[in-house]
C-alpha positions in Angstrom: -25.4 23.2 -4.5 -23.7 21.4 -7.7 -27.2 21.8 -9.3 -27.8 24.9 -8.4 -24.3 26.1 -10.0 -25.5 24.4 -13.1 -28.2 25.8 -13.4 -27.2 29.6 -12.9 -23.8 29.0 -15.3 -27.0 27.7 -18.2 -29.5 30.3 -17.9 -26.4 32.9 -17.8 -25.4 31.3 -20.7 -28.6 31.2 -22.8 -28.6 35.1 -21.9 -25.2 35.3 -23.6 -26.2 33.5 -26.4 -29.4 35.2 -26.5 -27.5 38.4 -26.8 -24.6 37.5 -29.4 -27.4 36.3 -31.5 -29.5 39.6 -31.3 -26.4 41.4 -31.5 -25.4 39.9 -35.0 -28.8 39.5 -36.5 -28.6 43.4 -35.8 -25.6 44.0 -37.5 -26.6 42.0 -40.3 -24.0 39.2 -40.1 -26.8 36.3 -39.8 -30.3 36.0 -40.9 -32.8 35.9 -38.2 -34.1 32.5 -37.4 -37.8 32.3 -36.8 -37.5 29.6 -34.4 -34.8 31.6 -32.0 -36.6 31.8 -28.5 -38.2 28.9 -28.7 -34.9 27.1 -30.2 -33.3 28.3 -27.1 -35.6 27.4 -24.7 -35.8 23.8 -25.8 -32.0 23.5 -25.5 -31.8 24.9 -22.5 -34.6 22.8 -20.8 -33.6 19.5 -22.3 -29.9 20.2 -21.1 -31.4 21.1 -17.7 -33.8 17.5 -17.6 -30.5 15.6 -18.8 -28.5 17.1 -16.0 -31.1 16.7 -13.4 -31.5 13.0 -14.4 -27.7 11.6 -14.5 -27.2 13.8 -11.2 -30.3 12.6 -9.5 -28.9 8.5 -10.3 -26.5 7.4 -7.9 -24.4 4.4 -9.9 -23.5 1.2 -8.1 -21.1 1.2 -10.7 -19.1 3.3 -13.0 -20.9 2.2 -16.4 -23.9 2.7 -14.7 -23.0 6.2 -15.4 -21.8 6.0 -18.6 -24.8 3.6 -19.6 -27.3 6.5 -18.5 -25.3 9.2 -20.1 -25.5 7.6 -23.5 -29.3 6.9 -23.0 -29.6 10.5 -22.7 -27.6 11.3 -26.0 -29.6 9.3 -27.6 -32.8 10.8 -26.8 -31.6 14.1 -27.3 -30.5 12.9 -31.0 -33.5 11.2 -31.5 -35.9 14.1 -30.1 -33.6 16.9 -31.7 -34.4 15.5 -35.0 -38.0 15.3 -34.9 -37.9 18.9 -33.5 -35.7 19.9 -36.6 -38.2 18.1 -38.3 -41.3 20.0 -37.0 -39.6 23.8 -37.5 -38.4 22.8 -41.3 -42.3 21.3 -42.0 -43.2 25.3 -40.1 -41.3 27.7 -41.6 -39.5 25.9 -44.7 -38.0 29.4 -45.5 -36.0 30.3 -42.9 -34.6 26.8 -42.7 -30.9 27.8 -43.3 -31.1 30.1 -40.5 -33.4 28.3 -37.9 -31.3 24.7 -38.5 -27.3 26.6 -38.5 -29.0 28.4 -35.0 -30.5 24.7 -34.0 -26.8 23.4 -34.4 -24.8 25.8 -33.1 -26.9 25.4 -29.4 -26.7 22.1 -29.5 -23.1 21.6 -29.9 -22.7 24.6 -27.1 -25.4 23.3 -24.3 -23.5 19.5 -24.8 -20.2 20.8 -24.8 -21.1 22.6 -21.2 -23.2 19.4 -19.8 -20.6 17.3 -21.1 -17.5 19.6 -19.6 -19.1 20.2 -16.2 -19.4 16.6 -15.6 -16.1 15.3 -17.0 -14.9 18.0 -14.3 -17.3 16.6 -11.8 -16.1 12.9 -12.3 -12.5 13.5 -12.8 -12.6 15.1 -9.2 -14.0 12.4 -7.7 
């Protein structure tokens, strides 16, 4: 049930962001990044697999968690850069645009992972 609440509140809000974005590259307020579906996608996805992996780990202990949890940051720092690495080398260009998009889903799709399970632990 908790996963399949996840789930739903990130796909609703990759729709949202989807839409904002479309909305303002429409009314001219930001440049259109070339990178923007799959940008999206790869956020969403890699939030999903980090949520699915520190839910599917039961801890014997509470650092176990924590310990997990920052094994997953640092992938996703790690793997986000050569990402950013591989669109800049693509479309040099748009690079303002597709890296200010890149960063602005990244701090959105960590702040929900992170929020939903400081909820989740601070109920238990």
């Amino acid at each position: 049930m908790s996963s399949t609440r996840f789930l739903v509140g990130l796909i609703g809000m990759a729709l949202i962001v989807m839409a904002v974005t479309l909305f303002l590259i429409k009314a001219g307020v930001i440049a259109s990044p070339s990178f923007l579906a799959v940008t999206l996608l790869v956020m969403m996805v890699s939030t999903a697999l980090i949520f699915l992996f520190l839910e599917r780990t039961h801890p014997r202990q509470p650092l176990d968690f924590v310990r997990n949890f920052m094994l997953t940051v640092v992938l996703k720092i790690v793997l986000s850069g050569f990402y950013v690495f591989v669109f800049l080398r693509l479309d040099p260009a748009a690079a303002n645009a597709n890296v200010s998009f890149f960063i602005v889903n990244y701090f959105l799709f960590t702040a929900y992972e992170v929020t939903w399970f400081a909820i989740k632990k601070n109920a238990e």
